[in-house]
C-alpha positions in Angstrom: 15.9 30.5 -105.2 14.2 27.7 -105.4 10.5 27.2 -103.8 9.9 24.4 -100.9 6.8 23.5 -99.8 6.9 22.0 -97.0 3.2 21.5 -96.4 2.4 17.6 -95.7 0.4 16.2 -98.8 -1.2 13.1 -99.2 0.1 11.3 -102.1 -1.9 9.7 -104.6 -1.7 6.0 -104.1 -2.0 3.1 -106.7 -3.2 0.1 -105.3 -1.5 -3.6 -105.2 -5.1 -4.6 -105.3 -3.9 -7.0 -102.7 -6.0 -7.5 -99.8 -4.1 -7.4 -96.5 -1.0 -5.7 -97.8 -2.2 -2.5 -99.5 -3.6 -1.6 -95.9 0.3 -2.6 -94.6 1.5 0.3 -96.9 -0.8 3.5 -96.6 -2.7 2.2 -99.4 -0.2 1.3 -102.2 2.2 2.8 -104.3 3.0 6.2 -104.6 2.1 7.4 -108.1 4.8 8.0 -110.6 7.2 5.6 -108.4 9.0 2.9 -110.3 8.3 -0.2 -108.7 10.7 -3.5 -108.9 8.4 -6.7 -108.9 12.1 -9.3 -107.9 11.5 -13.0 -107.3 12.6 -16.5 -108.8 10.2 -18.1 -111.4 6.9 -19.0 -110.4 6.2 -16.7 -107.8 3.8 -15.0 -109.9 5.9 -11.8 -110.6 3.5 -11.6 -114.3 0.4 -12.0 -112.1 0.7 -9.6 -109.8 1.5 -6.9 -112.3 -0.9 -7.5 -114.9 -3.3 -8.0 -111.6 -2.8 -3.8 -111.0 -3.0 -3.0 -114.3 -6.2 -4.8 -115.0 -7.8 -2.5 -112.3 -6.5 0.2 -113.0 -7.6 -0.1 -116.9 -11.4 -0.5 -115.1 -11.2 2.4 -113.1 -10.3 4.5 -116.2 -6.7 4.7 -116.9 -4.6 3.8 -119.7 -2.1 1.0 -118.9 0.9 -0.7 -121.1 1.8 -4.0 -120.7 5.1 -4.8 -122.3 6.2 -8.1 -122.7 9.3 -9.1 -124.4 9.1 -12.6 -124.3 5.6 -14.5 -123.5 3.8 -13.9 -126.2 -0.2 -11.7 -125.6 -1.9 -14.9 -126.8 0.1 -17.2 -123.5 -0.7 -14.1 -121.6 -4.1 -13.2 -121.9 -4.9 -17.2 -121.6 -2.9 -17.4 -118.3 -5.3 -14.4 -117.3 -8.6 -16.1 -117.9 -7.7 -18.9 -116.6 -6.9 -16.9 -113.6 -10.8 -15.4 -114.0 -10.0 -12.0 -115.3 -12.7 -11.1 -117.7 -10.3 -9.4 -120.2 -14.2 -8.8 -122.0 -14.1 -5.6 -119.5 -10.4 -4.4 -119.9 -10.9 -2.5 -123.0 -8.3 -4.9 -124.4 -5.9 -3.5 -127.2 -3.0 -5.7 -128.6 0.1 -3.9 -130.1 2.4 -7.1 -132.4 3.0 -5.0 -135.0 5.1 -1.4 -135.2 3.1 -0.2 -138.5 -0.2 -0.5 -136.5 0.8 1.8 -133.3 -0.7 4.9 -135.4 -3.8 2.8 -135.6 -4.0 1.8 -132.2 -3.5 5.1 -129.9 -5.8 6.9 -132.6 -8.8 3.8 -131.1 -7.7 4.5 -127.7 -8.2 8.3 -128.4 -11.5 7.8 -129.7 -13.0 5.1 -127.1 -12.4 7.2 -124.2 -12.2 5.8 -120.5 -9.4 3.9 -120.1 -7.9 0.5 -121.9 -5.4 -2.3 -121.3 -2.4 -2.2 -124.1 -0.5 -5.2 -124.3 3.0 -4.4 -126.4 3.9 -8.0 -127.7 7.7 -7.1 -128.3 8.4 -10.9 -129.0 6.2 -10.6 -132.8 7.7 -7.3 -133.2 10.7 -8.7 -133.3 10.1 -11.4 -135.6 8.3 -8.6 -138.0 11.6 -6.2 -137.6 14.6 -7.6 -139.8 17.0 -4.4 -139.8 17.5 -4.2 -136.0 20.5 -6.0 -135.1 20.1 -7.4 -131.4 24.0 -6.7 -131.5 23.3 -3.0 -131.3 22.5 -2.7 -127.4 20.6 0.2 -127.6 18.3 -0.6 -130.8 15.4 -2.4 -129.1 15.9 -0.5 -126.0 14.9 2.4 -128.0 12.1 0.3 -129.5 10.6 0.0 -126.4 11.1 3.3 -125.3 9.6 5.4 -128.5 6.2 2.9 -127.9 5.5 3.7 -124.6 6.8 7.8 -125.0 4.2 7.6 -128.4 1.2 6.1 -126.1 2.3 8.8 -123.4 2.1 11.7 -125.3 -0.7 10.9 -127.9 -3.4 8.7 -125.7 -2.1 10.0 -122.2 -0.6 6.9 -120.4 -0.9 6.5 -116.6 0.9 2.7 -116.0 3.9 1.0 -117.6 5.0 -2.6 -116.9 8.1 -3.9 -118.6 8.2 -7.8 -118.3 11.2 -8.3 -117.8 14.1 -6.8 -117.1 16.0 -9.7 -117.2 14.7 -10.4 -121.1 15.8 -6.5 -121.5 19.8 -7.7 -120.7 19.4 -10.8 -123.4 17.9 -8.1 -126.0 20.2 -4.7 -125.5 23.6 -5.5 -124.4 24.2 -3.2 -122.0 27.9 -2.3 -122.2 28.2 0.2 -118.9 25.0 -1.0 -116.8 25.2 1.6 -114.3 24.5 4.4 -116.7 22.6 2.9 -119.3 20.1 1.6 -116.5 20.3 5.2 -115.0 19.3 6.6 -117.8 16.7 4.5 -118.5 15.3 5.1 -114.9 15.1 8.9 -115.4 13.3 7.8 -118.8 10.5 6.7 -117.2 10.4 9.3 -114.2 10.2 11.8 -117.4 7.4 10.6 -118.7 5.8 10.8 -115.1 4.2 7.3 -115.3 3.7 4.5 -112.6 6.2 1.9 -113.6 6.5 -1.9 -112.5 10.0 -3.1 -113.6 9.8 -7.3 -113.1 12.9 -8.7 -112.1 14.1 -12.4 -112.2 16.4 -13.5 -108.7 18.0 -16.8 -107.7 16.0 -18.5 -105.1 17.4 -18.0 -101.3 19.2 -15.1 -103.2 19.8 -11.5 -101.2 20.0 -10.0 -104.6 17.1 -8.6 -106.1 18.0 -7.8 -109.5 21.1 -8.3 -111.5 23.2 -5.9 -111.4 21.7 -4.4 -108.2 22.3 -0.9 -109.1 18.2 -0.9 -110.1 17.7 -1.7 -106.8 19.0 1.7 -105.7 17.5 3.3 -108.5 13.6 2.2 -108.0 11.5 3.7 -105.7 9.9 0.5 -104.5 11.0 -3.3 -104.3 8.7 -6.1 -103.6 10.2 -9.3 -103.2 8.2 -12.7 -104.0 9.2 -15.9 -103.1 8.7 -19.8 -102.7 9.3 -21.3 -99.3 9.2 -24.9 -98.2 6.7 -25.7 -95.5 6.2 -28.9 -94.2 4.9 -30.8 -97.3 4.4 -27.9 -99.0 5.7 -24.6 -101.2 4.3 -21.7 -99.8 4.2 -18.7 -102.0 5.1 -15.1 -99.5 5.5 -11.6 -100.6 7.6 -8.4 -98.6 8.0 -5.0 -99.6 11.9 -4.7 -99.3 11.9 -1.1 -99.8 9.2 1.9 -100.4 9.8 5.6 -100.6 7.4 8.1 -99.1 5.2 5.4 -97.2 5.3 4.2 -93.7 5.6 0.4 -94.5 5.1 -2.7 -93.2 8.5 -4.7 -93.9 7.2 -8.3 -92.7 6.8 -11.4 -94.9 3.3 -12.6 -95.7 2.0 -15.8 -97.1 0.6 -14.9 -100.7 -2.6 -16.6 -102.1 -4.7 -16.0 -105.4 -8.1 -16.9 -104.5 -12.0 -16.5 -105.4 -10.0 -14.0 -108.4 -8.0 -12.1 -106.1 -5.0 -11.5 -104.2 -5.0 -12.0 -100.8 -1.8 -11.7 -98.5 -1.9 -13.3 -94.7 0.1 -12.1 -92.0 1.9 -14.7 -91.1 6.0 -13.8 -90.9 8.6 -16.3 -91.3 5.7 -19.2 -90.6 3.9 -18.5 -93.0 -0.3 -19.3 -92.0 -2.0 -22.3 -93.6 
């Protein structure tokens, strides 16, 4: 027989670390959800990941920033030049497989948390025997990294940027399983997971082959809309599990080094 309990807990909440939605969403996202980040380019999908991450690496966790195709260098300069001072993040670069060993063992012995950024796009430049005609070879490239950080230097975040660069790399052949699988992964490994995902502006799809948006436990939807003379940038969350959730559009702004949404619905507040 299997054990209910049907007590009413308070989850544990990571923050969007945006001010005037995380109070729209009992505080943020439910720990160990897997969250889709959707929108068209430009919306600032990268941004507003890395932005929770960053915090979260200050407050004391370890987080893993995979990118398979903007290289760390592009990355990290985007990032100070958006005023993160990446001199506090406990900063730790992973572009080459041989040095993973090295790199958890300095996580181990620093302590307090850290910022990993997994720069899959000079891995794969160092790699010559994986063919990216085998779909499941750098799939499983990714996935031994992150398991490896999990179980040696105890892992609390996971971003994968993107899943549409995922699809170019691993062919998936059956996408409903192989992304299943994948999904189940990650809850596994009991890790808070941001899954970017590109969309086609004024698209109602927000992935591409919208089974992942069954599959995640949370989808936030960026976008760019015309406003008078202007492109205004406006975040929703499309879909949250557990949390009591405010489902209207807001006007998104990055200023004075943070995020900041407006309530402002369809008309967005200027």
């Amino acid at each position: 027989m299997i054990n209910i309990d049907s007590g009413n807990k308070e989850l544990k909440r990571i923050p969007l670390y945006i001010q005037g939605l995380d109070e729209n969403i009992q505080g943020g996202v439910p720990e160990g959800h897997i969250t889709l980040i959707s929108g068209s380019a430009g919306t600032m999908k990268s941004s507003l990941a890395f932005n929770v991450l960053y915090h979260e690496a200050l407050k004391g966790k370890i987080c893993v920033y995979c990118s398979l195709e903007q290289s760390y260098k592009s990355l990290i300069k985007q990032m100070i030049n958006m005023n993160f001072d990446m001199t506090k993040a406990s900063l730790v670069i992973i572009n080459d497989l041989a040095e993973l060993r090295t790199v958890i063992s300095k996580l181990k012995s620093k302590g307090g948390g850290g910022l990993v950024m997994v720069d899959m796009g000079c891995i794969r430049k160092e790699i010559k025997d994986v063919k990216t005609a085998d779909n499941k070879s750098w799939l499983n490239v990714i996935k031994n990294v992150i398991k490896r950080i999990k179980e040696e230097a105890n892992c609390n975040l996971f971003c994968l940027d993107s899943l549409s660069a995922l699809y170019v790399l691993s062919r998936f052949e059956n996408p409903r399983i192989e992304l299943f699988y994948l999904f189940e992964f990650l809850r596994d490994l009991d890790v808070t997971s941001f899954l970017i995902s590109e969309s086609q502006p004024q698209s109602s799809r927000y992935s591409e082959f919208e089974i992942e948006e069954f599959l995640c436990d949370a989808i936030i939807h960026l976008r760019l809309t015309p406003f008078r003379r202007n492109v205004v940038r406006e975040i929703s969350v499309v879909k949250m599990r557990s949390t009591a959730c405010n489902n209207d559009i807001f006007s998104l702004e990055f200023k004075h080094s943070r995020f900041q949404a407006m309530y402002g619905g369809q008309n967005p507040l200027l």
